[in-house]
C-alpha positions as CSV (number, residue, x, y, z in Angstrom):
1,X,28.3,6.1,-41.1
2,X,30.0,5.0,-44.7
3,X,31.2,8.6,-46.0
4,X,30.7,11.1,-43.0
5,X,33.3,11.9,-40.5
6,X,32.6,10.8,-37.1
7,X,32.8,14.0,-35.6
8,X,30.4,15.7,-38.0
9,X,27.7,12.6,-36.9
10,X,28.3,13.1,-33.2
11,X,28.1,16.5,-33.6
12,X,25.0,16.7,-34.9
13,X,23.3,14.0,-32.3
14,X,24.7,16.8,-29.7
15,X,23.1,19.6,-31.1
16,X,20.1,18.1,-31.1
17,X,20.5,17.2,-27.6
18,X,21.7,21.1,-26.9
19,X,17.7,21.7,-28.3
20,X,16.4,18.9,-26.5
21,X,18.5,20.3,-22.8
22,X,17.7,23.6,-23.9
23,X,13.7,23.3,-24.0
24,X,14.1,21.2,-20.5
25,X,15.9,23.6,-19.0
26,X,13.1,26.4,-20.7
27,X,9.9,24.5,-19.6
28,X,11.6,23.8,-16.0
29,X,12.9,27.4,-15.1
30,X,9.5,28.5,-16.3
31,X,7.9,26.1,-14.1
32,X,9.8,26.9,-11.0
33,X,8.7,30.4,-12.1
34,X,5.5,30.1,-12.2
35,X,5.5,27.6,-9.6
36,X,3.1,25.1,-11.6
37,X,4.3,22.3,-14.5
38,X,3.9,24.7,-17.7
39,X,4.1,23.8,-21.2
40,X,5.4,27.4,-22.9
41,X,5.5,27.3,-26.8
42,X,9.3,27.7,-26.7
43,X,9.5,24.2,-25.1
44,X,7.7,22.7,-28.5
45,X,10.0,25.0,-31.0
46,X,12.9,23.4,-29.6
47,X,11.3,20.5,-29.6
48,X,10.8,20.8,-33.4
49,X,14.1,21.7,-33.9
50,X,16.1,19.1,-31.7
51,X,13.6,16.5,-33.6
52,X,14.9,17.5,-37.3
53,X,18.6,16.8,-35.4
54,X,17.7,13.9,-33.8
55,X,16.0,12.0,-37.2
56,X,19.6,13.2,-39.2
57,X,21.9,11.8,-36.4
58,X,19.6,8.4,-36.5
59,X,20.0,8.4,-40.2
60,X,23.7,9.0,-40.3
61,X,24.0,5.9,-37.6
62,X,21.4,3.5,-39.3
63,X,19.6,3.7,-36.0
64,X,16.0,2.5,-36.6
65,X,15.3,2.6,-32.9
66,X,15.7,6.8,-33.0
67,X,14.3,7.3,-36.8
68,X,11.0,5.5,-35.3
69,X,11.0,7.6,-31.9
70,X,11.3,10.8,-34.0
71,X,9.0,10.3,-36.4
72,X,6.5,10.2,-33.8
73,X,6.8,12.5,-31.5
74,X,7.6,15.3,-34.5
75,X,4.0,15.7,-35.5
76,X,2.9,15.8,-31.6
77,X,5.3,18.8,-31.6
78,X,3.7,20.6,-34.6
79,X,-0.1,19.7,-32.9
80,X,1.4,21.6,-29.7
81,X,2.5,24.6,-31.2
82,X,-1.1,24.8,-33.0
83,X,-2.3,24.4,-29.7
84,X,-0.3,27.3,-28.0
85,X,-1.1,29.9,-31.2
86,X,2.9,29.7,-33.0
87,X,1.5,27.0,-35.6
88,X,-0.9,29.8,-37.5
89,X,1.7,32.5,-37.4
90,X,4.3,30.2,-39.1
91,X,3.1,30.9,-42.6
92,X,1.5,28.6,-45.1
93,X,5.3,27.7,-46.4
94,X,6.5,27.0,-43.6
95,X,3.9,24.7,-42.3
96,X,4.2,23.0,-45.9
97,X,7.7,22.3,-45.9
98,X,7.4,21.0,-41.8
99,X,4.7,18.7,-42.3
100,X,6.6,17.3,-45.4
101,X,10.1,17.1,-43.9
102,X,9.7,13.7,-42.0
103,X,8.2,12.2,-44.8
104,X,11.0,13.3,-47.4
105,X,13.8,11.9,-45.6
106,X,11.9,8.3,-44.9
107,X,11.6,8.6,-48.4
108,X,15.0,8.8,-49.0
109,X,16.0,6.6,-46.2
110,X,13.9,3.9,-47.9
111,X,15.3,4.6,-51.4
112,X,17.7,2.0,-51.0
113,X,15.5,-0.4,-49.5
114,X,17.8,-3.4,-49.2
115,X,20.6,-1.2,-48.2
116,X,18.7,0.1,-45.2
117,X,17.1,-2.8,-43.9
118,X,20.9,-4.4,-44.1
119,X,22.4,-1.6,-42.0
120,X,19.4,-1.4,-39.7
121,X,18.5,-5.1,-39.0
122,X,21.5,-6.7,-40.1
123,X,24.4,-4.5,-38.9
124,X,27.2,-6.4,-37.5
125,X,27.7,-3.6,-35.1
126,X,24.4,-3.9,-33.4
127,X,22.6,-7.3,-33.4
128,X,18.9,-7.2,-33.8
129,X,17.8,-7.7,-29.6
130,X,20.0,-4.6,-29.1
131,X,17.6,-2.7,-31.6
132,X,14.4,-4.1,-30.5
133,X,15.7,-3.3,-27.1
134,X,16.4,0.2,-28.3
135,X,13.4,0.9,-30.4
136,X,11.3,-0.5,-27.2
137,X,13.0,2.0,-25.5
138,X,12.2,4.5,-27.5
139,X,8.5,3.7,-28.1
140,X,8.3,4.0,-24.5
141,X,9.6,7.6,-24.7
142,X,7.7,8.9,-27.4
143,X,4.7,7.2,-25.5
144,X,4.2,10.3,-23.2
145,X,3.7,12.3,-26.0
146,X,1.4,10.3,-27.3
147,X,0.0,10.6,-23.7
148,X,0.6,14.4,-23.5
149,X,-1.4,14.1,-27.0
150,X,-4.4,12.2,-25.6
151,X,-4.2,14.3,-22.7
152,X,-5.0,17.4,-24.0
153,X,-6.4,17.0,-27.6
154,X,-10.4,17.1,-25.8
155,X,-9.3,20.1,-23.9
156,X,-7.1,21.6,-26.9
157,X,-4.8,23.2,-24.7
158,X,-1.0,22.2,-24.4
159,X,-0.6,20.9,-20.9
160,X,2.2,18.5,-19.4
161,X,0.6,15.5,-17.1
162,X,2.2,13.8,-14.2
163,X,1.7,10.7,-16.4
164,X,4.3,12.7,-19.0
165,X,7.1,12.9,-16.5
166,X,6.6,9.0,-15.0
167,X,6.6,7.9,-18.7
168,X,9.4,10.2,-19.2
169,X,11.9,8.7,-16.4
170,X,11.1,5.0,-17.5
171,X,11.8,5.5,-21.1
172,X,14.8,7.5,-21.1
173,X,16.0,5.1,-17.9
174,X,15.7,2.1,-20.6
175,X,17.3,4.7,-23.3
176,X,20.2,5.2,-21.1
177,X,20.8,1.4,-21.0
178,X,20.6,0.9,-24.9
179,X,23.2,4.2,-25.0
180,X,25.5,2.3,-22.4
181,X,25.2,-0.9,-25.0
182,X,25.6,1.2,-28.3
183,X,28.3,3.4,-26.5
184,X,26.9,6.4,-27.8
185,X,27.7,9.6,-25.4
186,X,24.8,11.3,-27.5
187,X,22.2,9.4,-25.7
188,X,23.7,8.7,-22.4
189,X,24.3,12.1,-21.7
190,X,21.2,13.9,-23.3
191,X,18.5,11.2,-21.5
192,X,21.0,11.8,-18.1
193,X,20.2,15.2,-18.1
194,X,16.4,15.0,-18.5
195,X,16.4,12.7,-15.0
196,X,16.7,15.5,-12.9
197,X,13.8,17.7,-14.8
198,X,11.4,15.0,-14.7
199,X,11.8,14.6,-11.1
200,X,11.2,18.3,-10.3
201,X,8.3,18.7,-12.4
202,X,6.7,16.0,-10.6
203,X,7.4,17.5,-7.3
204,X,6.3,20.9,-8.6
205,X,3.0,19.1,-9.5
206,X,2.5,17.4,-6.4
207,X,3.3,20.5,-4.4
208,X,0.6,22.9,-6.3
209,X,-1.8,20.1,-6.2
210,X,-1.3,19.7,-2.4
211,X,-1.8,23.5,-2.1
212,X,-5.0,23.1,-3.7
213,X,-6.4,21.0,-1.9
């Protein structure tokens, strides 16, 4: 955090949670809508955008366990909005400098090798179980995209699983607890917000599938 002003930091973890809240809030009013779990192309631009937040906040606070989450789920995003027709009609630049952006900033994260792995691993202010804990958390997040991924790649079409929203409620429940440790308001009250979401898609999935039957 050597250099930037705390306020700019935090204010950049929020407005990637604002993205992050805003896509819920998107995919769940189109839901309720619609009265099935939907997965609109809005709800993976935002998800693009939030990400490129995210991945600078996690740099600025030498945050391994949200660079790794990030890093992850980004390109899921990008295979989603192929998957709902936006990826084509971004233009060949575009895609170029989107596929390449996650890369370029590891790069530079990792041009000062020993200086990174000193304030990741070996930062007084967060001792290494705390960012195991953390980055477990946060595998276990960007797990139900890699779910959501698995889900639908055979199909090729962008849907949202029950399995998404139960993976989704355990992870950011174990994110909430590394945000209470870290004492970082970014993450308690972005993952906070999501609870509620979560637990109406799955009873909007259970309804339409009782329906059904």
């Amino acid at each position: 955090m050597d250099g930037f002003p705390h306020w700019l930091i935090f204010s950049i973890g929020f407005a990637a949670q604002f993205f992050f809240a805003g896509r819920t809030v998107f995919q769940w009013v189109d839901s309720e809508r619609k009265h099935r779990v939907t997965s609109p192309s809005a709800y993976w631009g935002l998800s693009v955008i939030a990400s490129c937040l995210m991945f600078l906040y996690g740099v600025l606070r030498s945050d391994f366990s949200i660079i790794l989450g990030q890093f992850i789920s980004f390109y899921i995003y990008l295979w989603n909005l192929e998957a709902v027709g936006v990826w084509n009609r971004l233009g060949r630049v575009l895609q170029v400098i989107l596929m390449l952006v996650p890369v370029a900033a590891v790069a530079a994260l990792f041009r000062d090798a020993g200086s990174f792995i000193h304030n990741v691993f070996r930062n007084e202010e967060i001792p290494l179980w705390l960012v195991l804990f953390g980055s477990a958390g946060q595998i276990l997040f960007t797990l139900r995209f890699v779910y959501q991924w698995a889900y639908s790649r055979n199909p090729h079409v962008s849907m949202l699983p029950r399995g998404f929203w139960i993976i989704s409620l355990i992870g950011s429940a174990v994110i909430v607890a590394y945000g209470l440790f870290r004492k970082d308001p970014v993450l308690i009250l972005g993952q906070s917000f999501g609870f509620v979401a979560y637990v109406r898609n799955l009873m909007i999935g259970f309804k339409k599938e009782a329906e059904s039957e």
